[in-house]
C-alpha positions as a LaTeX table, in Angstrom:
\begin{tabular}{lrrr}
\hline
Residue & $x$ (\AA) & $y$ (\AA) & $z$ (\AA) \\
\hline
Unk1 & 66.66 & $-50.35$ & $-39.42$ \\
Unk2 & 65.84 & $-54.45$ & $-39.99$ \\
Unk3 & 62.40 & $-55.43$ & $-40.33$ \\
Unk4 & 61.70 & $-56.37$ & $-36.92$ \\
Unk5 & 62.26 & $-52.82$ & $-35.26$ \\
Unk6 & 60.42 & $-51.48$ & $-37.49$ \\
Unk7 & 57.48 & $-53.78$ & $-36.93$ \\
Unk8 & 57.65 & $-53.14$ & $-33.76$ \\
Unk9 & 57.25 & $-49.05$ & $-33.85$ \\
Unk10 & 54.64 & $-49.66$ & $-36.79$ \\
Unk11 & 52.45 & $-51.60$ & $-34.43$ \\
Unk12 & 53.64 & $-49.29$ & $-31.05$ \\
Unk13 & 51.88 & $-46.06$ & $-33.68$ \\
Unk14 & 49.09 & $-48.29$ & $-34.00$ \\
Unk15 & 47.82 & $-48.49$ & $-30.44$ \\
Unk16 & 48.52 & $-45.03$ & $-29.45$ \\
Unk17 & 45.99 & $-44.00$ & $-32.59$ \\
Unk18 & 43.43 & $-46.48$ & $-31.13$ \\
Unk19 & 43.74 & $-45.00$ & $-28.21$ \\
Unk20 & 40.77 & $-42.80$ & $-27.02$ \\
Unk21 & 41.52 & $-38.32$ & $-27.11$ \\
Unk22 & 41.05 & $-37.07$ & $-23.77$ \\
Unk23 & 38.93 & $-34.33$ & $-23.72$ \\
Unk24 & 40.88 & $-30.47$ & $-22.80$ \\
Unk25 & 37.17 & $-29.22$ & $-21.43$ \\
Unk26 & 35.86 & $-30.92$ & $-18.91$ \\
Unk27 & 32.22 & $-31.35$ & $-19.25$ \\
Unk28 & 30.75 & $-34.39$ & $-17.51$ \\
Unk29 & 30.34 & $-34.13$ & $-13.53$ \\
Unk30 & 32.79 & $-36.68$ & $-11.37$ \\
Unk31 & 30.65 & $-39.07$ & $-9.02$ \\
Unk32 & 29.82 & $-38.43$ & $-6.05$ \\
Unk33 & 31.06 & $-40.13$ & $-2.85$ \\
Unk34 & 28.69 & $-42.34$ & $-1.13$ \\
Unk35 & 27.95 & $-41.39$ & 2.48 \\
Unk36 & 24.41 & $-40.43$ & 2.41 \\
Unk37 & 23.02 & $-41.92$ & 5.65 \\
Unk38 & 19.45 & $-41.53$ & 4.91 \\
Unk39 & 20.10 & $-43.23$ & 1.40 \\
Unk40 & 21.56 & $-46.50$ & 2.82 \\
Unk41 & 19.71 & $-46.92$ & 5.99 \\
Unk42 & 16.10 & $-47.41$ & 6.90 \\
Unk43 & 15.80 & $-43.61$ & 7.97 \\
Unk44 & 12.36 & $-43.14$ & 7.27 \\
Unk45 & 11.44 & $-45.80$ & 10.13 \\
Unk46 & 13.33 & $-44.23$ & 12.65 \\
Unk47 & 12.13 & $-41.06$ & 11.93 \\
Unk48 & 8.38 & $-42.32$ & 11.96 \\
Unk49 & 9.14 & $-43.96$ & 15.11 \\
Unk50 & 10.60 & $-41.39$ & 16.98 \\
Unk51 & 8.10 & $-38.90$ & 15.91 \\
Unk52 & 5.11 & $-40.91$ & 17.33 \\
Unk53 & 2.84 & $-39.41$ & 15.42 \\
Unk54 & 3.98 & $-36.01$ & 16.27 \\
Unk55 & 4.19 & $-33.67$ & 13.14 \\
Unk56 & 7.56 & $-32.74$ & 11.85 \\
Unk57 & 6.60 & $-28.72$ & 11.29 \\
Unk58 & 9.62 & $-26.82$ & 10.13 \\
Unk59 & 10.49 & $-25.36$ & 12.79 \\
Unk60 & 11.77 & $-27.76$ & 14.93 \\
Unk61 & 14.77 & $-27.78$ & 11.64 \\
Unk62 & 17.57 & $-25.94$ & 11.41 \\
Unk63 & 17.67 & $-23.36$ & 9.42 \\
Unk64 & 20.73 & $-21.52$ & 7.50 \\
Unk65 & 20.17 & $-18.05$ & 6.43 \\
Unk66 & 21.57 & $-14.90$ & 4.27 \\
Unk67 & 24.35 & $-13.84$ & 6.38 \\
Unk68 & 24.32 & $-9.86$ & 7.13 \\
Unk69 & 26.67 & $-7.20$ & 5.94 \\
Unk70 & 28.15 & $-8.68$ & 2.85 \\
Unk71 & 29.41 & $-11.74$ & 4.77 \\
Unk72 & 30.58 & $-14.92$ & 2.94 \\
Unk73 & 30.19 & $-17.06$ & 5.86 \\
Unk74 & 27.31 & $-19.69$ & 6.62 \\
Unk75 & 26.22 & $-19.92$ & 10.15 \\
Unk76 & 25.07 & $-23.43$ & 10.88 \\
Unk77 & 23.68 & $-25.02$ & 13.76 \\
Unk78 & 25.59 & $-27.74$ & 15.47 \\
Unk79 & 25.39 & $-29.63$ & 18.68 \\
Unk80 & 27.92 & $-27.31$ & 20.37 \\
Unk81 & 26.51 & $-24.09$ & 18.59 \\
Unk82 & 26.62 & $-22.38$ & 15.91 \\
Unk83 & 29.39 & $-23.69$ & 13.43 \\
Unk84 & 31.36 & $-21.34$ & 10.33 \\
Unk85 & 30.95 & $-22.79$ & 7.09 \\
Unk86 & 32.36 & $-21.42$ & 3.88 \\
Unk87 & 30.53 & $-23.80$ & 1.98 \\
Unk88 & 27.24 & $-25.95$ & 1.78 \\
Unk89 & 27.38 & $-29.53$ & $-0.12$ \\
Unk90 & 24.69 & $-31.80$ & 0.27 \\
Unk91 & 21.36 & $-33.04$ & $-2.40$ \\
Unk92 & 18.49 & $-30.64$ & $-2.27$ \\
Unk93 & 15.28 & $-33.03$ & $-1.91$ \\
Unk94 & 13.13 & $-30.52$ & $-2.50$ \\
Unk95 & 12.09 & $-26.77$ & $-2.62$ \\
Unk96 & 9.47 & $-24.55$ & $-1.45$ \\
Unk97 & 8.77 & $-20.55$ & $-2.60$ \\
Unk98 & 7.65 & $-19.01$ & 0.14 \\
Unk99 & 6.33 & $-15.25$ & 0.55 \\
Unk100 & 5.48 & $-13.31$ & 3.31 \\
Unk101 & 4.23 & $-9.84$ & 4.03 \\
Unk102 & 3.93 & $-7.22$ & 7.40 \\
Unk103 & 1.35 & $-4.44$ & 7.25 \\
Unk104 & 4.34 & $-2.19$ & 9.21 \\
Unk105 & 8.04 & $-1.71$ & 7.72 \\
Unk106 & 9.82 & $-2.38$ & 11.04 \\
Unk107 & 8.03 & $-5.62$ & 12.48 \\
Unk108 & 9.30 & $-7.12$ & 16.01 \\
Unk109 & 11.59 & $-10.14$ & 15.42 \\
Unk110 & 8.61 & $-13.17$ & 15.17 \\
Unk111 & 5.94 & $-11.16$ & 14.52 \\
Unk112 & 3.42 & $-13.39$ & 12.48 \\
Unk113 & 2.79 & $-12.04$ & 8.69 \\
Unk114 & $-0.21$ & $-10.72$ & 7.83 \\
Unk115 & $-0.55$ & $-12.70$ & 4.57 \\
Unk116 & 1.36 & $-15.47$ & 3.31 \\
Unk117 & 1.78 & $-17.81$ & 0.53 \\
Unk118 & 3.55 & $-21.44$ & 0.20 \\
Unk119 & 4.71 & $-21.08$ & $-3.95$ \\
Unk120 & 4.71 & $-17.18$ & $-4.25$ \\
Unk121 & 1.73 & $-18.00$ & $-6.32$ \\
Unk122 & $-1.65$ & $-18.60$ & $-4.67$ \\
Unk123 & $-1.70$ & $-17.07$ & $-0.87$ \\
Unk124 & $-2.96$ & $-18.80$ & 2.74 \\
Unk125 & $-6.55$ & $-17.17$ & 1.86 \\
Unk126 & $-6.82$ & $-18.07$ & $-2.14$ \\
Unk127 & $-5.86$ & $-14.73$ & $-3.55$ \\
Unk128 & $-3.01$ & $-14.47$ & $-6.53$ \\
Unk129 & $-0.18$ & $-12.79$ & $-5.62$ \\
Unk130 & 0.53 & $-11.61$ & $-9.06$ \\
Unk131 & $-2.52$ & $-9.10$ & $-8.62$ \\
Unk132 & $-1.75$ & $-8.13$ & $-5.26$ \\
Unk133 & $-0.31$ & $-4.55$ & $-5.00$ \\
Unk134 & 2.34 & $-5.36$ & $-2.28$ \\
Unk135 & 3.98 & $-7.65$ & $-5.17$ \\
Unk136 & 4.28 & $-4.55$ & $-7.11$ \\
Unk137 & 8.26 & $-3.30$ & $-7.26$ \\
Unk138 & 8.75 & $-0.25$ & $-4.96$ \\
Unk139 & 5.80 & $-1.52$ & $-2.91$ \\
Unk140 & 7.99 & $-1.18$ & 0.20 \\
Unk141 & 8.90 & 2.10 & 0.91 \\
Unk142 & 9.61 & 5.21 & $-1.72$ \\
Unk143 & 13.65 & 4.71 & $-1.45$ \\
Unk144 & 14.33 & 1.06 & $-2.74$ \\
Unk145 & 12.54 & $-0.80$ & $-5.54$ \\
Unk146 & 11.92 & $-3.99$ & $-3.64$ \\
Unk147 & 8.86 & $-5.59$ & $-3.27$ \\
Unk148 & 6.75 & $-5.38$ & $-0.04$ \\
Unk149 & 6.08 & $-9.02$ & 0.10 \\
Unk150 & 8.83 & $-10.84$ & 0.81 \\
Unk151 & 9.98 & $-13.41$ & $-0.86$ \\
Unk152 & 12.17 & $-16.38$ & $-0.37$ \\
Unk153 & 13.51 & $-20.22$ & $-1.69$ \\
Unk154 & 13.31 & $-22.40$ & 1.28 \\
Unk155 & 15.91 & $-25.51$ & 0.26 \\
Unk156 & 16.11 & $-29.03$ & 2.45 \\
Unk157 & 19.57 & $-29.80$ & 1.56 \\
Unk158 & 20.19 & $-33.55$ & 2.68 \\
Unk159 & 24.02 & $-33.56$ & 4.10 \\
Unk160 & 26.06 & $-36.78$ & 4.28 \\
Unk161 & 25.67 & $-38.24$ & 7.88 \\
Unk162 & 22.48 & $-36.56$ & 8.53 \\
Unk163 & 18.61 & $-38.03$ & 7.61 \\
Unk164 & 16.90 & $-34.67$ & 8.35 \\
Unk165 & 17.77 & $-32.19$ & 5.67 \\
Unk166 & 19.20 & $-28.84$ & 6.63 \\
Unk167 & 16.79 & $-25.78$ & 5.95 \\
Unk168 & 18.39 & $-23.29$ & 3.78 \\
Unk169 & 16.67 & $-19.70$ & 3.14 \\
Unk170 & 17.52 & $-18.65$ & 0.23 \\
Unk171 & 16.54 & $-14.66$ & 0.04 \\
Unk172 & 15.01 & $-12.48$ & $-3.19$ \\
Unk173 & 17.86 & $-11.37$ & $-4.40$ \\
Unk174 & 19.57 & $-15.11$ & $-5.14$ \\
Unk175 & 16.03 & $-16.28$ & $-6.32$ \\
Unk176 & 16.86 & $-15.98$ & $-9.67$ \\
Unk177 & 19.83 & $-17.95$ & $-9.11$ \\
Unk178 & 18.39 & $-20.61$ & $-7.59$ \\
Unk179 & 15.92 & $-20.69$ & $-10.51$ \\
Unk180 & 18.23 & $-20.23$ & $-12.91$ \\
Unk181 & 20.33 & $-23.51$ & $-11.94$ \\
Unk182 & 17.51 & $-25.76$ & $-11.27$ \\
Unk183 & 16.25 & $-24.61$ & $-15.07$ \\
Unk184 & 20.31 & $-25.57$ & $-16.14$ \\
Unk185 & 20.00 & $-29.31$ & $-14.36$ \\
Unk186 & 16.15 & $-29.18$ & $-16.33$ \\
Unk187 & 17.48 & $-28.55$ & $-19.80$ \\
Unk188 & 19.04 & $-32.00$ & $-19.77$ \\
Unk189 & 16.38 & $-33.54$ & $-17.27$ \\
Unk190 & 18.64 & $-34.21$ & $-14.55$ \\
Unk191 & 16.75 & $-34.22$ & $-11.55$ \\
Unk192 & 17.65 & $-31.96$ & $-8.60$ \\
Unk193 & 17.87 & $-34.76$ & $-6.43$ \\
Unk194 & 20.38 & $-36.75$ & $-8.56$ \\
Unk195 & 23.03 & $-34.15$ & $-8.20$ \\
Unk196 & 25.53 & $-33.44$ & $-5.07$ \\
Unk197 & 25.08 & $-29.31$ & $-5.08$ \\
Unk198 & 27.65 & $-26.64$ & $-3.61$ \\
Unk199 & 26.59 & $-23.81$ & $-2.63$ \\
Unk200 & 28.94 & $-20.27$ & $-1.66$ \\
Unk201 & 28.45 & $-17.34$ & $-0.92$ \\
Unk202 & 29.67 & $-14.25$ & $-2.86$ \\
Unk203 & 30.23 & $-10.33$ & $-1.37$ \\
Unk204 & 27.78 & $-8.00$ & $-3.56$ \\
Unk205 & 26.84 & $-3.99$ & $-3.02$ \\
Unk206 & 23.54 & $-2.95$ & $-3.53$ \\
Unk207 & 22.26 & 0.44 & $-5.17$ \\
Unk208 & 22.36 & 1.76 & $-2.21$ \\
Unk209 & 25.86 & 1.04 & $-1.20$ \\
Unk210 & 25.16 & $-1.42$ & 1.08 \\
Unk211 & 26.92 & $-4.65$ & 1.68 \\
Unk212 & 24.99 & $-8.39$ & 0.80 \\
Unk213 & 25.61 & $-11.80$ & 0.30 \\
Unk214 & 24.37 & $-13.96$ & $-3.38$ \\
Unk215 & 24.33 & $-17.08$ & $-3.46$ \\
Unk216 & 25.86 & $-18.95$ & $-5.50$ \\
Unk217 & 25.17 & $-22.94$ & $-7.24$ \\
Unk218 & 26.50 & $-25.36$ & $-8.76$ \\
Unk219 & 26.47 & $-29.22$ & $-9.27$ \\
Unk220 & 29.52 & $-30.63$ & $-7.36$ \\
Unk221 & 28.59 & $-34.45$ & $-8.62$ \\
Unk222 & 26.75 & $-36.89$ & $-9.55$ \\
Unk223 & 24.89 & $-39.95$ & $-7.92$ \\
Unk224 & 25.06 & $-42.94$ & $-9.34$ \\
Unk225 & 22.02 & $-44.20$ & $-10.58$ \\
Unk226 & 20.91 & $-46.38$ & $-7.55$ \\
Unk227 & 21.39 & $-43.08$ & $-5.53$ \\
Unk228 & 19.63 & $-40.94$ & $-7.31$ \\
Unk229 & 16.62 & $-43.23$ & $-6.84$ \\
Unk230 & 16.87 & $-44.13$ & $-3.44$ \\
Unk231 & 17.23 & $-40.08$ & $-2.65$ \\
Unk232 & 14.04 & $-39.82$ & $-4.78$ \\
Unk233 & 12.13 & $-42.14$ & $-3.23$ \\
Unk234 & 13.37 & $-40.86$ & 0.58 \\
Unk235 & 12.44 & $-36.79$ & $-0.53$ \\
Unk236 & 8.93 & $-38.60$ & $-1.60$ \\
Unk237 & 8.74 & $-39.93$ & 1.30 \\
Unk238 & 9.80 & $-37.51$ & 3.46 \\
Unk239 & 8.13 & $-34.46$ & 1.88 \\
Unk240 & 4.90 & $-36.90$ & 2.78 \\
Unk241 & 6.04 & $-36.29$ & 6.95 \\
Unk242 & 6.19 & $-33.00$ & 6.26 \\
Unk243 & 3.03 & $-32.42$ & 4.63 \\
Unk244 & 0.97 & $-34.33$ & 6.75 \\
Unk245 & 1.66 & $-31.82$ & 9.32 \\
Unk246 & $-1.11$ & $-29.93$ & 7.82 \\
Unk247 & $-0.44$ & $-26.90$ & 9.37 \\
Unk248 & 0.48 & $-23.46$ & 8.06 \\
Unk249 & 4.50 & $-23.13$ & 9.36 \\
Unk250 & 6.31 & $-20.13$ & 9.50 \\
Unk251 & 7.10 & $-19.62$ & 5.83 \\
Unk252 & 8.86 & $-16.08$ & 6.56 \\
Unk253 & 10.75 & $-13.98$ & 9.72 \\
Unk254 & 10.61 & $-10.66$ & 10.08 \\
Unk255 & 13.92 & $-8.93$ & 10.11 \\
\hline
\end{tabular}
């Protein structure tokens, strides 16, 4: 082999060393795609203005809850009905951790609660819940060891192409869930807001043999930094039209 050649696959060896390992595992979340209406737009003065001072109570959102009978299926409100949805992608702006309880077992379908509490901590009349015996497990009846208060996770999940979140109830028995992947995004203080999160559903069977539906999360991508602070800002924002409602909404259903 002459000198040349071999010059020439010394140097080709070279540049694939310098070249950078790609990594077998991975770890870092892709982007996510822009298409965020209420990110890019000015949202918040439309809303304002077509609002006229009204208040924006929860209720007039739609709301996305716990399928029955094991079902893996979202049901979400759409302009021509209800819609199927395997799936739920969007940025949670925020989160509320609502609990709710009925002095009878069965109660009619919008019955009011007797007691009720915005964070699961501190209820509508200043009591702790941690002290109060319908937080107690098995509090509900003598066959199950739930809790007669219910509880809940209340998500606004901000889809692309929509500036007013979607509600999403999240019930007890995905709670820790919930908790548990909003305490994953804290351990490396990634905001909730700064993420693009997926959420499933997955077929469970309780002690009792019955059919239910867990949720389940996980970060689908990220935004890029201009993102994440523009859908900071907007949750500020728009947690601020919520609030200044400053009425007590409908934090639970009976069911």
């Amino acid at each position: 082999m002459d000198n040349e050649k071999l010059k020439s696959r010394m140097i080709g060896k070279i540049q694939e060393l310098q070249q950078p390992e790609e990594s077998t595992a991975d770890t870092a979340l892709s982007p996510a795609c822009s298409g965020y209406l209420a990110l890019t737009n000015n949202a918040l003065d439309i809303i304002r203005a077509n609002l006229k001072s009204q208040p924006l109570t929860l209720d007039l959102f739609d709301i996305v809850k716990s399928p029955s009978g094991g079902s893996t299926v979202f049901s979400v409100p759409g302009l021509a009905g209800d819609e199927a949805a395997k799936e739920l992608t969007g940025i949670i702006l925020d989160y509320t951790t609502p609990r709710a309880y009925w002095d009878t077992p069965d109660p009619v379908e919008g019955t009011p609660p007797v007691c009720m509490s915005q964070n699961s901590i501190i209820s509508h009349d200043g009591k702790a819940c941690a002290l109060c015996p319908f937080n107690d497990f098995g509090s509900k009846d003598g066959d199950s060891n739930a809790k007669a208060c219910k509880e809940s996770v209340l998500l606004f999940l901000l889809r692309p192409g929509s500036v007013i979140p979607l509600l999403v109830r999240v019930p007890v028995t995905s709670k820790p869930r919930f908790l548990k992947y909003s305490t994953r995004l804290l351990s490396s203080l990634t905001p909730i807001s700064s993420v693009v999160t997926k959420i499933t559903l997955e077929k469970a069977t309780s002690k009792q043999g019955k059919p239910y539906a867990l949720f389940h999360f996980e970060a689908a991508g990220t935004l890029s930094p201009e993102e994440a602070a523009n859908a900071k800002a907007y949750a500020q924002q728009f947690m601020e039209i919520v609030n200044a409602a400053e009425v007590m909404p409908e934090l639970a259903e009976a069911s």
